[in-house]
N, C-alpha and C positions, 0 to 999 in steps of 0.2 A: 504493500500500500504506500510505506513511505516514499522507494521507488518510482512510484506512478505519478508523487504528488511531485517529486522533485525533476522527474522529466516533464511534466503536464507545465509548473512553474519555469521551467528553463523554455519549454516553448514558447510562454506566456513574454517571458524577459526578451527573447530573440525575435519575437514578433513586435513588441513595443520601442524597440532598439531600430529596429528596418522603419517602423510609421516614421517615427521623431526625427532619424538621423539620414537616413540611406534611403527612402522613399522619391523619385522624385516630382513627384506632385501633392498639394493639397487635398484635393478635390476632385472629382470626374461626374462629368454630365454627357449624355447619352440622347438625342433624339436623331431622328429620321428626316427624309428633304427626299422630293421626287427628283427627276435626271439625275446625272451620272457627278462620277467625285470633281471631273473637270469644271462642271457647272457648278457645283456647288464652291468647290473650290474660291473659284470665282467672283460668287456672291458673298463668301467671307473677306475676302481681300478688301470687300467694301463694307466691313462690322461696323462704321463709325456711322452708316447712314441708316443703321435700324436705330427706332427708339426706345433703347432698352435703357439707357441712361440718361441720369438728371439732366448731365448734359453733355456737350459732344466730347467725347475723350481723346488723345493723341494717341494714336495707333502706328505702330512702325511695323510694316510686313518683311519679314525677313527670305530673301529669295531662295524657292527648292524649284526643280524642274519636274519633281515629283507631282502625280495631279492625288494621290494620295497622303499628303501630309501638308499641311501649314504650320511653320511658327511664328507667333507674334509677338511685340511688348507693346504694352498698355499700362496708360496713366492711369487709375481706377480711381477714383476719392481721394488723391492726394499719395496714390500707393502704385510704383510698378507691378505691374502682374506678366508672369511670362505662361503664353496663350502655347499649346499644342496639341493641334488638332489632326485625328485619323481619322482616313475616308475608306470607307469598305463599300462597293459596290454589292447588294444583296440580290436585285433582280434589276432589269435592265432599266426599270424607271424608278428606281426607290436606292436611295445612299445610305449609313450607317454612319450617324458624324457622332465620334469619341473626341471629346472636350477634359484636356487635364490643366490645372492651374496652380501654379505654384505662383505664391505672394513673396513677401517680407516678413522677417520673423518670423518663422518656419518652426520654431521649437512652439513657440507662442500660440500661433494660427494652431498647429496642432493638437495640442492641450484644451484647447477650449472643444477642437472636436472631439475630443474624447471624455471630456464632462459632460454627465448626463443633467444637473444641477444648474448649469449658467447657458444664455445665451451666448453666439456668438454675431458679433456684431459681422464680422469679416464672412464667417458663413451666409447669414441671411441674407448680405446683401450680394452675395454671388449670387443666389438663389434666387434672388427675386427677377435678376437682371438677365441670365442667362437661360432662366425657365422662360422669359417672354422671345427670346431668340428665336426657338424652335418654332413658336406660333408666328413669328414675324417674318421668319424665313418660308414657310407654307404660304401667306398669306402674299408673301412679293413675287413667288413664284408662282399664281395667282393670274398674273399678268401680262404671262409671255406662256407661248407652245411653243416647243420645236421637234421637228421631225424627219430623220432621218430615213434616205432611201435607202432600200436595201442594194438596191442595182447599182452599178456604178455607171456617172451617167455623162454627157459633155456637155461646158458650157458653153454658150453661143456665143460666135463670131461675131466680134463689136468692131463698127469702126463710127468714131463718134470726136465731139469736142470736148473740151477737158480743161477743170480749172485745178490746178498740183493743189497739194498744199502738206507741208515738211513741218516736223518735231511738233505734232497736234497730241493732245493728252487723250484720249481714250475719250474719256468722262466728254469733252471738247467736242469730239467729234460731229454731234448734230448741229450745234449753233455753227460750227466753221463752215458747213454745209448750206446752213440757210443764209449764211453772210457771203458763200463761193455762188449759191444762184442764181442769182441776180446776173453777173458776168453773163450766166451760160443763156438767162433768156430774154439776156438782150438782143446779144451774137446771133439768138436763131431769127427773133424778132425783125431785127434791123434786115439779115439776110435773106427773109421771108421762105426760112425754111421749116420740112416736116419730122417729128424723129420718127424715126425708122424702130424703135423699142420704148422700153420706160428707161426712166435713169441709174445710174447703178454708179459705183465704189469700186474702186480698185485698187487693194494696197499696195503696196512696193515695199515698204520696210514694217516691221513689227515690232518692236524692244519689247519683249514679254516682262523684263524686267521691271522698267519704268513705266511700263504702260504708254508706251509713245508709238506713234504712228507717224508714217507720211501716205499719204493717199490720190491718187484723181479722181475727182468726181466729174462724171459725164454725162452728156445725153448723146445717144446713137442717131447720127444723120448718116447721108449717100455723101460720101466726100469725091463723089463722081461727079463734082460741081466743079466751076466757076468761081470759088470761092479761097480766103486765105485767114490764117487765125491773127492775129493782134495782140497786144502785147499783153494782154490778160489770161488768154485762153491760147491750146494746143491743138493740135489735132492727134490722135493715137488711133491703132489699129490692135484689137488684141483677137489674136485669133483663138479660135476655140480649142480646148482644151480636156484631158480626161481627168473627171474629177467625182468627188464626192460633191450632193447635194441635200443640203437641208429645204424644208421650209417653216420659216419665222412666221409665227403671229402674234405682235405686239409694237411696245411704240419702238422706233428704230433708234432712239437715243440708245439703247442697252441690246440693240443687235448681234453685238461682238458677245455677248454671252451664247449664243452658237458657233460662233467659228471656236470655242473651247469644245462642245460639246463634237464639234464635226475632229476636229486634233486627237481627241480622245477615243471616236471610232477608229481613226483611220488609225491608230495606234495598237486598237485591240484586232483589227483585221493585218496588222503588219504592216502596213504601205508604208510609204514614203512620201511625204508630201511637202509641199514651197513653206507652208503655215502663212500663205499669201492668199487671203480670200477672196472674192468678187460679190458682191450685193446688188442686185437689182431690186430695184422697190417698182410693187407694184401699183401703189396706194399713194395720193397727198393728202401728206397729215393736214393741211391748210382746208380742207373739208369740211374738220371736225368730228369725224365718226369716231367711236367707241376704237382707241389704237388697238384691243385686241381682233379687231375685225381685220387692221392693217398686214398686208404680206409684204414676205420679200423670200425671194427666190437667192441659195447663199452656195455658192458651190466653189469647193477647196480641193485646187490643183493637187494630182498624185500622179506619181511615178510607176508605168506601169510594174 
């Protein structure tokens, strides 16, 4: 008996030694999120625009190429917190996000979890704020589809006019857009021309790290004209190509949340691809209809 109580006690001591000292998180939180880890992914990088806190916090995203893991630091109430998050894809539309957090005062923080007797101030308020995530994340995901073909498919042969535009922020993307066209529908205006498609996006660079882009935005004419670009506008030719294609329904400010999800296919089927997408919008947002009504047709060049 005594035996038992002194192995049972040494386990007790070797367990409370690993929480206090060698553990290395606080805390672990646990919900679910529809599309894949890249999407979700994704939508972590931008934790500062849910409103889960009093108020906006400094968030530093620390760069992995992994579409399974994010780390972060975060200013919490006056306290760094270091964020690491695991993404497990479960079934083809549904992710597994594991949330560990380790604070300050780590002996402290974890003492108070293991009082049954006292609040902790440090716990509940993780709790309060992290539990609204998982419904806030549902809720933003809400307002975008996207979907994946199975076939691999080609995208159409564009030859059109084009306004560049270099080192644009992600987030930036749609205002530089409504500010580039103007440009384009003067040039068609003034030259009393028809397009030939809808308009579309075309990136040329990506920084996944910073989130920066350079892009042309165009509209498709017959350059079989009479005609010359000006100091504003280009003329390009992009020929078609083999690729994967998504389609987007949502507002196209947060588009490029499918070219992560298209990355992430083309990654579980093997391929190889530019990570340079193309955007056709089918829809003007200047309508006003309901953006989840709005498409765009999004397809990312691959090798065969």
């Amino acid at each position: 008996m005594k035996k038992f109580l002194f192995i049972l006690l040494g386990l007790i001591l070797l367990s409370l030694v690993w929480f206090l000292f060698i553990k290395e998180y606080d805390y672990r939180f646990h919900f679910q999120a529809d599309y894949s880890p890249a999407v979700v992914k994704r939508e972590l990088q931008d934790l500062g625009t849910y409103e889960i806190f009093n108020a906006t916090p400094k968030i530093s995203n620390l760069h992995s190429d992994q579409f399974s893991e994010l780390k972060q630091e975060i200013d919490f109430r006056n306290n760094r917190l270091d964020l690491s998050w695991e993404l497990e894809q479960e079934e083809d539309s549904l992710t597994d996000i594991y949330l560990h957090i380790a604070g300050p005062d780590k002996i402290k923080n974890r003492l108070s979890i293991l009082n049954p007797f006292a609040e902790s101030n440090y716990i509940d308020s993780l709790k309060t704020s992290f539990s609204k995530l998982g419904k806030g994340l549902i809720e933003k995901q809400k307002l975008y589809r996207i979907h994946i073909e199975d076939t691999i498919s080609f995208s159409p042969s564009l030859d059109c006019v084009c306004k560049p535009a270099e080192n644009i922020k992600i987030e930036n993307k749609a205002s530089q857009m409504v500010r580039d066209i103007q440009y384009l529908e003067d040039f068609v205006m003034i030259h009393e021309l028809k397009l030939t498609g809808f308009p579309f996006l075309k990136i040329k660079r990506w920084d996944r790290e910073n989130d920066v882009i350079d892009f042309d935005f165009c509209f498709p004419i017959n350059l079989a004209q009479d005609i010359r670009p000006n100091s504003f506008v280009e003329f390009q030719q992009f020929p078609s190509s083999t690729s994967l294609k998504a389609i987007y329904n949502g507002n196209y400010r947060i588009s490029d949340i499918a070219w992560y999800e298209l990355i992430y296919e083309a990654k579980k089927r093997n391929l190889r691809t530019t990570e340079l997408p193309i955007e056709i919008f089918q829809d003007n947002p200047k309508e006003g209809v309901d953006a989840l009504s709005w498409k765009a047709e999004i397809y990312l060049p691959i090798s065969e």
